[in-house]
N, C-alpha and C positions, 0 to 999 in steps of 0.2 A: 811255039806259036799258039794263039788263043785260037778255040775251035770256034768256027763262024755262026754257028746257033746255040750258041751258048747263050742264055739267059740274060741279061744285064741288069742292074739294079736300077728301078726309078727313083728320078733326079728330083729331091724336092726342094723347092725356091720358097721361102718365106720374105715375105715386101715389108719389112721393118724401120719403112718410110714413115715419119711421123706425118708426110702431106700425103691424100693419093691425089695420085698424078690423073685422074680423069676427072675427080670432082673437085680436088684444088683444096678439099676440109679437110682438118686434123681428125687425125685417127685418133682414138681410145681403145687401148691395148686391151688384147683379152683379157690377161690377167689381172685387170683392175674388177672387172665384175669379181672375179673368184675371191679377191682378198677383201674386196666390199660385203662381198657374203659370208665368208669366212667370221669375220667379228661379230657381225647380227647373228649368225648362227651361235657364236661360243657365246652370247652374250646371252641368248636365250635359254641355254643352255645352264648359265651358271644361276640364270634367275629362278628356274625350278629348281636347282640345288637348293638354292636359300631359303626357297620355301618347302622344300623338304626338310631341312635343317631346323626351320622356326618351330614347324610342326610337331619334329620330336623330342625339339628342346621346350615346346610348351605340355608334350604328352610327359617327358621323364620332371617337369619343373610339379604339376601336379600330382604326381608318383609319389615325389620325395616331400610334397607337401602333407599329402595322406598319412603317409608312414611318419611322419615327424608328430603328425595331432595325435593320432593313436599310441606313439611314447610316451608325449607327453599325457596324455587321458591315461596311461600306465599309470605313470609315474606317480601322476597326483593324488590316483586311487591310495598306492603303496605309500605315499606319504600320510595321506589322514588314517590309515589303519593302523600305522605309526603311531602318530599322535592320539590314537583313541587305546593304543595299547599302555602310552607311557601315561595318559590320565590315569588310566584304571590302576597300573602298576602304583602310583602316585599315593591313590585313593587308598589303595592297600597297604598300603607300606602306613601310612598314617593312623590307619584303623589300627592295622597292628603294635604301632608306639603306643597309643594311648590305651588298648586293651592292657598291654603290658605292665605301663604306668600307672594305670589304676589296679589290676593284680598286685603288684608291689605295694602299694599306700594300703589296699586292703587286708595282707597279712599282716604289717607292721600295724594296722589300728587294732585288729584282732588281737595280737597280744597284749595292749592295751585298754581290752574292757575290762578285764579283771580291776583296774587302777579306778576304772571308774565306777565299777561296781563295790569298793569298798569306799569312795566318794561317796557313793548314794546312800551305804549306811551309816558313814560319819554325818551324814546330812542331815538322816533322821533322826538320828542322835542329838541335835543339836551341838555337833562341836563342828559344824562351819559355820557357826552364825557371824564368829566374827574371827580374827587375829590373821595370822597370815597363810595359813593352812587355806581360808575361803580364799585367798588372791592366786596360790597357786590351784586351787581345784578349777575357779572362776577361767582363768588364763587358756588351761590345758583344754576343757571344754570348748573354749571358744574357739579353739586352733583346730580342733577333732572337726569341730560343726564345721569351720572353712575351710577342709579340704575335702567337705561332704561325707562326712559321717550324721547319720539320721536316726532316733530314737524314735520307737514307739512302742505302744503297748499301756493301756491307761485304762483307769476306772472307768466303766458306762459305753468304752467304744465297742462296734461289732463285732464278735468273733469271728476270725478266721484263720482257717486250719492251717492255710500258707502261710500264715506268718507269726499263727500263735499256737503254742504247746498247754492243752487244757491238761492240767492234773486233777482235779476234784470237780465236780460239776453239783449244782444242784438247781432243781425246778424242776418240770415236765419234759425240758427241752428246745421251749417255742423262745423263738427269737431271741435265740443266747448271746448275752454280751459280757463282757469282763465284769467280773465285782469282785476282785482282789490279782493283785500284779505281785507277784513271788520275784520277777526278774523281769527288769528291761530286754526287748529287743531290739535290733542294731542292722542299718542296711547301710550300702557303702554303694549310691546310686542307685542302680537295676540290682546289686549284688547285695541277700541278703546272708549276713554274716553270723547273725543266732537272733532263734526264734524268741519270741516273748515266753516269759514259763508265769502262765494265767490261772487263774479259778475262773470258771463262767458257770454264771446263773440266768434267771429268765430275766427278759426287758421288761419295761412297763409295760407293753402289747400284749409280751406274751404271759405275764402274770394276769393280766386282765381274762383276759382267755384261758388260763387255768381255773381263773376264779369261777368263771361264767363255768366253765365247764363242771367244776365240783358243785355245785349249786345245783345244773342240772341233774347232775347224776342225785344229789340229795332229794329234791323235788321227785325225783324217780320214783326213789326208794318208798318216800313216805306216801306216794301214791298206792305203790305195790302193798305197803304196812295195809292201808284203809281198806282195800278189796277183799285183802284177805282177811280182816275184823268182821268186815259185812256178812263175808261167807260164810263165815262161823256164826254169825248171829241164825 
């Protein structure tokens, strides 16, 4: 038997009439608000998403733009220090061919001044005035001179020590210039290859100026001679 005070559960009636029966209007279910709010809520919701999302897709889009200019401003540096290494290299390597090239031409014409230093005394000689001995001396000359072989060393020019060998000297010393050439010298460009072997004597300046000078010193003398005749008188 059930005990008579026993508790009973309250009965609850839901009116799930779409009309109500006192005002005769159609109801609107509760749950329409909830589901009407429900999408305006998630809608709001996803629209801050998105602009959370724009935001750190425009903060990570300038990240990777920074980092990309800074490669490349690497890069470009490491490419023109390149390029300024393979000029130099370039420049060198070139320098170095041609130094080489002219060392070479200049030992092989070295052994060849002797050929023309026995030229220059068949020359004084008069046996290349003419026949065919002149067409090969003429020839080989002219081949020496265009790959720059240079002679000097001549009556009347200025001495000088770099590039001429004085054996004999004569005069006081003033303004010494060549007055006899014993042997050509021979330059091959910047490269001189032997020295001129010279006599030097005084220039016209400086024989002037000898002159002048012995004259004084006679004029001297023949003063000092009269003082002392006087004296004695």
């Amino acid at each position: 038997m059930t005990e008579p005070n026993a508790e009973k559960e309250p009965i609850t009636f839901v009116d799930n009439r779409r009309i109500d029966p006192e005002t005769g209007e159609i109801r609107q279910p509760a749950a329409d608000n909830t589901t009407a709010a429900g999408p305006a809520t998630e809608s709001g919701n996803r629209a801050e998403q998105d602009n959370g999302a724009e935001l750190d897709n425009g903060l990570d889009a300038q990240a990777l733009a920074d980092t990309i200019s800074g490669e490349l401003a690497e890069r470009t540096a490491d490419l023109q220090r390149l390029t300024a290494e393979y000029a130099n290299y370039r420049r060198r390597v070139e320098r170095d061919r041609k130094s080489t090239i002219d060392a070479a031409k200049a030992s092989v014409v070295t052994e060849l001044l002797g050929v023309l230093d026995d030229l220059d005394r068949a020359r004084a000689h008069g046996d290349l005035e003419s026949g065919p001995l002149r067409t090969v001396a003429d020839k080989l000359s002219a081949a020496l001179l265009k790959q720059g072989l240079e002679e000097f060393g001549s009556e009347g020019e200025p001495f000088d020590p770099t590039l001429h060998e004085a054996v004999q000297h004569e005069g006081s010393g003033h303004d010494p210039v060549i007055g006899i050439v014993m042997r050509k010298g021979y330059r091959f460009g910047d490269r001189v290859l032997r020295h001129a072997l010279v006599g030097v004597t005084d220039g016209a300046a400086g024989a002037t100026e000898a002159a002048a000078a012995e004259t004084a010193d006679r004029t001297t003398e023949e003063a000092s001679n009269l003082d002392a005749g006087a004296n004695d008188n």
